[in-house]
KOLVEX-488816 format. One line per field, with one value per residue: x, y, z of N, C-alpha, C in turn; residue in three letters. Coordinates in nm, 3 decimals. Layout:
<rs>
nx = [X,...]
ny = [Y,...]
nz = [Z,...]
cax = [X,...]
cay = [Y,...]
caz = [Z,...]
cx = [X,...]
cy = [Y,...]
cz = [Z,...]
residuo = [ALA,...]
</rs>
This chain:
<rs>
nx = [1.549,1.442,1.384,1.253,1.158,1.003,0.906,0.578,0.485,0.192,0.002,0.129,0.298,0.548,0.625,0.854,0.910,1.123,1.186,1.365,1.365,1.321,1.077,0.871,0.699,0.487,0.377,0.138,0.056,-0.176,-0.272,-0.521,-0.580,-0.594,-0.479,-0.241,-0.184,0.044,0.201,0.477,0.637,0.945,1.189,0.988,0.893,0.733,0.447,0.261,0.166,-0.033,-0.294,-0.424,-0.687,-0.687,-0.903,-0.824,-0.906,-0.940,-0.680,-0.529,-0.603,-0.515,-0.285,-0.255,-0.340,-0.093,0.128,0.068,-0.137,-0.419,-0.426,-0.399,-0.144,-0.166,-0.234,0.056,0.151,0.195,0.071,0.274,0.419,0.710,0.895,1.225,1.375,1.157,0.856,0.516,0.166,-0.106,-0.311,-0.576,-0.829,-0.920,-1.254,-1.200,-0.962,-0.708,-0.684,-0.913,-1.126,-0.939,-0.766,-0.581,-0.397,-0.340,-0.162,0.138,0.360,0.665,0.990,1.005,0.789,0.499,0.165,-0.027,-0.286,-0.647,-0.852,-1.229,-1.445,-1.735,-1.721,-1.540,-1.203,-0.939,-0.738,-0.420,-0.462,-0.611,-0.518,-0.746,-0.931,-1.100,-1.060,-1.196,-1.361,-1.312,-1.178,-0.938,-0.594,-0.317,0.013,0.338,0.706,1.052,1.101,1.168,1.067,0.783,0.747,0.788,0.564,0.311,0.398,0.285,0.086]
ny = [0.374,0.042,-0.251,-0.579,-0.945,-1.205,-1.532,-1.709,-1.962,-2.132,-1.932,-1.688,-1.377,-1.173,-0.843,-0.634,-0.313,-0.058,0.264,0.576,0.667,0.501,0.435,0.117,0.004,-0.319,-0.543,-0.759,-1.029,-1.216,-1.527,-1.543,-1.294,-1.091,-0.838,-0.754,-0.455,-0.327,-0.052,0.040,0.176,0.373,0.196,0.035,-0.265,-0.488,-0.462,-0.306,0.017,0.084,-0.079,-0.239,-0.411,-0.490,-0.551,-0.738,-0.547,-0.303,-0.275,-0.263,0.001,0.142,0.120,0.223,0.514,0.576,0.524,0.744,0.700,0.800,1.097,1.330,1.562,1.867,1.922,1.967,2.075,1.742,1.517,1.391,1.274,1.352,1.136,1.145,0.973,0.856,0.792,0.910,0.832,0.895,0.679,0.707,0.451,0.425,0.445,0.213,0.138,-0.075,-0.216,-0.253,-0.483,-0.637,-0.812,-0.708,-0.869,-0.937,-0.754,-0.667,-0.507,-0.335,-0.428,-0.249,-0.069,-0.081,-0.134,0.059,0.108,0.124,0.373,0.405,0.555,0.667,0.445,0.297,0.363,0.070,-0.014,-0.166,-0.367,-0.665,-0.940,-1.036,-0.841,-0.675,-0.457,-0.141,0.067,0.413,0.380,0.446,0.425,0.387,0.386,0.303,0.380,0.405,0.663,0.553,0.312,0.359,0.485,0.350,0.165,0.321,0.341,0.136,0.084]
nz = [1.168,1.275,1.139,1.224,1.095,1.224,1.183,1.300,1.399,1.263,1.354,1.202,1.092,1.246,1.320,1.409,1.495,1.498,1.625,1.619,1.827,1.971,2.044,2.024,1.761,1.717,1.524,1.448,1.155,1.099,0.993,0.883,0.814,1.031,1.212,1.452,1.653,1.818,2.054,2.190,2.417,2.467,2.683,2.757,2.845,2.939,2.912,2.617,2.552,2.402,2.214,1.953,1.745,1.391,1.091,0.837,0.587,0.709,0.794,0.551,0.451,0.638,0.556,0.365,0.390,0.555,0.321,0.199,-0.028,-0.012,0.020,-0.254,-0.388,-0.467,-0.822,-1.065,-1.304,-1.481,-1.266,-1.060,-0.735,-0.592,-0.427,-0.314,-0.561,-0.606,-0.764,-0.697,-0.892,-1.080,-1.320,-1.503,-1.618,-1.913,-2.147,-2.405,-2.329,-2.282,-2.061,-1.950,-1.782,-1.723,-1.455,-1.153,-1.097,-1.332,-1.452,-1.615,-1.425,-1.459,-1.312,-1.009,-0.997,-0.886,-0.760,-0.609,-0.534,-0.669,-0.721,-0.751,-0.926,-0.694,-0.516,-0.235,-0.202,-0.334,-0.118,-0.174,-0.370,-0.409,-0.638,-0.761,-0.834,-1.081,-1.335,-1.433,-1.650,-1.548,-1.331,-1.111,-1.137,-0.851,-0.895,-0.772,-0.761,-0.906,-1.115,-1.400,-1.402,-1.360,-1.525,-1.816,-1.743,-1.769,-2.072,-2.132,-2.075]
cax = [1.443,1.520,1.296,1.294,1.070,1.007,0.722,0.517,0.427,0.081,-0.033,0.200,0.454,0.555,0.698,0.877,0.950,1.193,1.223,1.490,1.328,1.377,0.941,0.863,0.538,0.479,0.206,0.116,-0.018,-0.182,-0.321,-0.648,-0.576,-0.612,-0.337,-0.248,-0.070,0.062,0.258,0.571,0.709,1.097,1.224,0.873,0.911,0.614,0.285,0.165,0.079,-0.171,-0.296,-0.529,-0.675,-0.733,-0.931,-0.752,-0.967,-0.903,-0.490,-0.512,-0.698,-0.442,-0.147,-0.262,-0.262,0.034,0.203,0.029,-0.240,-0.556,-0.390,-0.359,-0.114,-0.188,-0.160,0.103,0.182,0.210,0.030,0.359,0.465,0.859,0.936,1.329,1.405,1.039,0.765,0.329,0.111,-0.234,-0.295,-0.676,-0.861,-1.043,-1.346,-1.119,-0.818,-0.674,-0.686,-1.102,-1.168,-0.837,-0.752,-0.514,-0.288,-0.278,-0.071,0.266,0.453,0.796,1.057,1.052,0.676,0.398,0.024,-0.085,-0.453,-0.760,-0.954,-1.349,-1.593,-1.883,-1.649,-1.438,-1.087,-0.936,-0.549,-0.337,-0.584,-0.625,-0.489,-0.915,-1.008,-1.136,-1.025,-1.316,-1.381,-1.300,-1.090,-0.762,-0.446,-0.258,0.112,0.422,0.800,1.076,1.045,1.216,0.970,0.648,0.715,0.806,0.455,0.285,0.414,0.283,-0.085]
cay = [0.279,-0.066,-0.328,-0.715,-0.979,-1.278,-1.626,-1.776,-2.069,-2.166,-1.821,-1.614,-1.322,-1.060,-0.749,-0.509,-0.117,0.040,0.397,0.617,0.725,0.417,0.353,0.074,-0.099,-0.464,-0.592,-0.931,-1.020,-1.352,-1.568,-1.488,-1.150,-0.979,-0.729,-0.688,-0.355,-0.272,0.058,0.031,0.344,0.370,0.156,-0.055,-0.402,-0.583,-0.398,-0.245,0.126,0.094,-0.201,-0.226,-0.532,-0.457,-0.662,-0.698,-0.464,-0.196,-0.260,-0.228,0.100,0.206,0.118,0.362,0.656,0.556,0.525,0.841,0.714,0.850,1.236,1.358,1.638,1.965,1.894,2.039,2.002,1.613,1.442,1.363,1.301,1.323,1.092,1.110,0.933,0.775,0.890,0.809,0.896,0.822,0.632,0.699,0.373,0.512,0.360,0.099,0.072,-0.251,-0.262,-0.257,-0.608,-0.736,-0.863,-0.657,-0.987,-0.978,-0.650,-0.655,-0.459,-0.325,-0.397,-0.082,0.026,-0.125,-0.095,0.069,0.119,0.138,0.443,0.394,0.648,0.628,0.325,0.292,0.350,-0.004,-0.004,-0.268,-0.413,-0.809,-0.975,-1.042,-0.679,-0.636,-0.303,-0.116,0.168,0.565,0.330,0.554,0.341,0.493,0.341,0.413,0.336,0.448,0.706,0.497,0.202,0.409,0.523,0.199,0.130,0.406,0.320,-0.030,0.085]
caz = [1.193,1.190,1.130,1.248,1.115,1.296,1.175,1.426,1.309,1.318,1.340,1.087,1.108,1.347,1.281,1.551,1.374,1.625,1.551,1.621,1.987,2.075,2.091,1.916,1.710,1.718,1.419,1.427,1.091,1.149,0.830,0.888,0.751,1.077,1.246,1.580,1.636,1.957,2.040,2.301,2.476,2.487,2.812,2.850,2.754,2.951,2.890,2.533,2.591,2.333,2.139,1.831,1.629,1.250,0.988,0.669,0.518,0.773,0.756,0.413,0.458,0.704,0.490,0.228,0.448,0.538,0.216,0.099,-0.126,-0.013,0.018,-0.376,-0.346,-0.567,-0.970,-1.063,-1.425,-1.444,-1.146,-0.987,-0.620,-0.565,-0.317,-0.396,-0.671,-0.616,-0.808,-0.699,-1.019,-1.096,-1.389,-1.571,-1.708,-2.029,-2.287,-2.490,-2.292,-2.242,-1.945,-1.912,-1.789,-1.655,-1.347,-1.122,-1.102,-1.476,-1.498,-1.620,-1.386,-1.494,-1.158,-0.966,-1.034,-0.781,-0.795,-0.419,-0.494,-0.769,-0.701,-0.829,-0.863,-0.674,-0.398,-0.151,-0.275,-0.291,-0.124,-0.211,-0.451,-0.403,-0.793,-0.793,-0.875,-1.235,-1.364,-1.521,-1.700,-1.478,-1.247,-1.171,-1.109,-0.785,-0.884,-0.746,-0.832,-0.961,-1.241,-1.499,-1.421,-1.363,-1.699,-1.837,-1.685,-1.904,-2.209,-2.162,-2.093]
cx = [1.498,1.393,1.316,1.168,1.125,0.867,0.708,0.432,0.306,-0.023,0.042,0.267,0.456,0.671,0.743,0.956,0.979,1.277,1.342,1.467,1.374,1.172,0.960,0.719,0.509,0.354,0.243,0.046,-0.037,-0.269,-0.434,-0.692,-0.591,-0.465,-0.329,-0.144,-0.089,0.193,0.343,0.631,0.837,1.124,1.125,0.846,0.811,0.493,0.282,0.125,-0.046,-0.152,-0.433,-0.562,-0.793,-0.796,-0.845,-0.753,-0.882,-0.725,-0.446,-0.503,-0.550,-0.299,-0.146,-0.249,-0.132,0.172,0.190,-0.086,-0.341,-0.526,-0.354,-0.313,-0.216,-0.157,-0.090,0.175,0.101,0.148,0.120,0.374,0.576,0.839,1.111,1.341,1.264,0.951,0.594,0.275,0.028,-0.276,-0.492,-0.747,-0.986,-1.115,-1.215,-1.023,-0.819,-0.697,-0.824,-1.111,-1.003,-0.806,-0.652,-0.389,-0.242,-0.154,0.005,0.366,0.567,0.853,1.041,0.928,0.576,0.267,-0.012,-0.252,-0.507,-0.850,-1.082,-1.418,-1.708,-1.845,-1.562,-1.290,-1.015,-0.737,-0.500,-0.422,-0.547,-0.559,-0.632,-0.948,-1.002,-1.142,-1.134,-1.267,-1.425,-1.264,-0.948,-0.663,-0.366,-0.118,0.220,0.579,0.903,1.076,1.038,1.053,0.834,0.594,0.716,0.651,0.323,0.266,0.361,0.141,-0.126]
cy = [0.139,-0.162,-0.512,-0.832,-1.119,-1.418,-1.668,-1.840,-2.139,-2.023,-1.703,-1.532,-1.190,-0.959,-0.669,-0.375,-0.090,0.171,0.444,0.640,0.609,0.345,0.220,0.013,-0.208,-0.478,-0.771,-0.954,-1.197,-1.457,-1.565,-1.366,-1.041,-0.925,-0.737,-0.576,-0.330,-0.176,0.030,0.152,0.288,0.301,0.067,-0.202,-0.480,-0.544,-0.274,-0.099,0.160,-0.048,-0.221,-0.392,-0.437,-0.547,-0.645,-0.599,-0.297,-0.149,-0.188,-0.109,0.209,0.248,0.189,0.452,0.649,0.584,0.669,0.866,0.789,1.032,1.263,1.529,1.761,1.923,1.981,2.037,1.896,1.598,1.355,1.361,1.297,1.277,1.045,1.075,0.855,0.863,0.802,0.915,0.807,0.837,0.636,0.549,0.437,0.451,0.321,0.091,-0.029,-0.281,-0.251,-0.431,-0.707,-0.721,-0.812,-0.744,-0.983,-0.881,-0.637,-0.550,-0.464,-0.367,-0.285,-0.055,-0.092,-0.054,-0.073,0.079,0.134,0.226,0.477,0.442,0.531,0.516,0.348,0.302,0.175,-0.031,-0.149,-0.373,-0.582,-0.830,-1.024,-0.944,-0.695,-0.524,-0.252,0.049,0.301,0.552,0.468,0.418,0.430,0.336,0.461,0.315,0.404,0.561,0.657,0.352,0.251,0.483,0.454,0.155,0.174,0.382,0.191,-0.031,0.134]
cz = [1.168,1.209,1.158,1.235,1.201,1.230,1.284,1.370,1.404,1.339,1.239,1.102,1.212,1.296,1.407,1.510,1.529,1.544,1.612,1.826,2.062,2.083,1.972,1.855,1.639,1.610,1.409,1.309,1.095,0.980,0.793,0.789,0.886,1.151,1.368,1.593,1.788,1.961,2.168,2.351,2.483,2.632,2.832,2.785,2.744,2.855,2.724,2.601,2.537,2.211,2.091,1.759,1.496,1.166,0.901,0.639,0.629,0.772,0.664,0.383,0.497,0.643,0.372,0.268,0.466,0.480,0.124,-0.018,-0.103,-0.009,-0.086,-0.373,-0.486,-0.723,-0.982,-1.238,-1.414,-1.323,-1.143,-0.883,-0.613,-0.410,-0.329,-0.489,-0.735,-0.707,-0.753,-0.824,-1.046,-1.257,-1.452,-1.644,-1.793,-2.114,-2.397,-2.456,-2.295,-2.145,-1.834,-1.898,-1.738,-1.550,-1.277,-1.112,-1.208,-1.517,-1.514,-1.590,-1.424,-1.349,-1.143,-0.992,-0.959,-0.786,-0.674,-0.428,-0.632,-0.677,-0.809,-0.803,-0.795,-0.524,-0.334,-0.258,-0.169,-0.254,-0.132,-0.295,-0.440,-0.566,-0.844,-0.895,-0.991,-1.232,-1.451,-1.555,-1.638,-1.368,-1.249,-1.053,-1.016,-0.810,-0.865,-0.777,-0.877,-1.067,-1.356,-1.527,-1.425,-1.503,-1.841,-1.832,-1.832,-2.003,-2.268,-2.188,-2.204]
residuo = [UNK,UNK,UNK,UNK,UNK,UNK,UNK,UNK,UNK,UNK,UNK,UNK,UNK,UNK,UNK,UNK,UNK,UNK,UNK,UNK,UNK,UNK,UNK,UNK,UNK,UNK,UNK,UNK,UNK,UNK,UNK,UNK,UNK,UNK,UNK,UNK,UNK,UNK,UNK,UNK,UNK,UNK,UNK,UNK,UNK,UNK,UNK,UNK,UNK,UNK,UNK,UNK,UNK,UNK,UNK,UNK,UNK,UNK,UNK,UNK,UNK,UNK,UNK,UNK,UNK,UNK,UNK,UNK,UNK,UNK,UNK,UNK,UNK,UNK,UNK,UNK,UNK,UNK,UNK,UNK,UNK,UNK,UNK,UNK,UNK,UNK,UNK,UNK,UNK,UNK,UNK,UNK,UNK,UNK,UNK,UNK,UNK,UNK,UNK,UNK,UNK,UNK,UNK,UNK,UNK,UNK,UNK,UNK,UNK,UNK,UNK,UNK,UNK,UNK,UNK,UNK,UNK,UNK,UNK,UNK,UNK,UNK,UNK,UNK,UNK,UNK,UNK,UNK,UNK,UNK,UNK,UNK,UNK,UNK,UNK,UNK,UNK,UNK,UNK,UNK,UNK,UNK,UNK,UNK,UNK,UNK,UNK,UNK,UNK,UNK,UNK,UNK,UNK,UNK,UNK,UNK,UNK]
</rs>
C-alpha cells in the first residue's frame, strides 16, 4: 500500500491510498471537517467509480470500524487484541478514579499508546474522541499501542 499526502490550500489535505491491485481511494479532508472519499478502479484515472461525502462525525465513525474499535473480539483471559506487536484493550473508568472528570486532552499518554474511542453506556460510542470529552464514571477507554506503552498507560491510571 502506499500512501501520498498532498495540502490544498484553502481547502485542506488530500490523501490518495493505492493498494496493491493497483485500485485506489482518494479522501479529501477539507477544514470544515467533512471527507470526500472517492474509490478509483485500477487503470481509470478520469471518473470516480464511486464517490461519498462524510461529515466529521460520520468519518470518525467510519475510522473506528476501520481500525477495529467498534468489533470487541472474544475475552479471552486479559481483554487483549494482538495486532503484532500492537495491542487494543479496553480500559474501565470506575467510582473514584482519576480520571472521573478529566478532559480526554488532559491524558498523559505514554509514546506508543493512543486513545481510539470512549465507549458510554447508554451513547453512541465516541471514535477518536475530540480533547473536549469529559471522562465520566462506566466510560471504557478503547486504547491501543504498543504493549510496553499500553501498559505504561495502565499503570498510570
Amino acid at each position: 500500500m502506499r500512501v501520498e499526502e498532498a495540502v490544498l490550500p484553502g481547502v485542506g489535505r488530500k490523501y490518495t491510498i493505492t493498494v496493491q491491485s493497483g485500485d485506489r481511494i482518494v479522501i479529501v479532508v477539507h477544514h470544515s471537517g467533512k471527507r470526500e472519499l472517492q474509490y478509483f478502479e485500477a487503470g481509470e484515472e478520469e471518473e470516480p467509480t464511486m464517490a461519498l461525502d462524510l461529515t466529521d462525525e460520520e468519518a470518525r465513525e467510519l475510522g473506528a470500524i476501520l481500525a477495529g474499535v467498534l468489533f470487541h473480539p472474544e475475552a479471552v483471559g486479559d481483554t487483549q487484541s494482538k495486532l503484532g506487536e500492537k495491542v487494543i484493550e479496553w480500559i474501565k473508568v470506575l467510582p473514584g478514579s482519576k480520571l472521573v472528570g478529566k478532559r480526554a486532552g488532559e491524558l498523559a499518554l505514554p509514546p506508543g499508546a493512543h486513545l481510539l474511542a470512549v465507549d458510554r453506556p447508554g451513547a453512541p460510542m465516541i471514535p477518536n474522541p475530540p480533547p473536549e470529552v469529559v471522562l465520566e464514571v462506566g466510560d471504557t477507554l478503547v486504547v491501543a499501542g504498543s504493549r510496553e506503552a499500553v501498559e505504561a498507560l495502565k499503570r498510570t491510571l
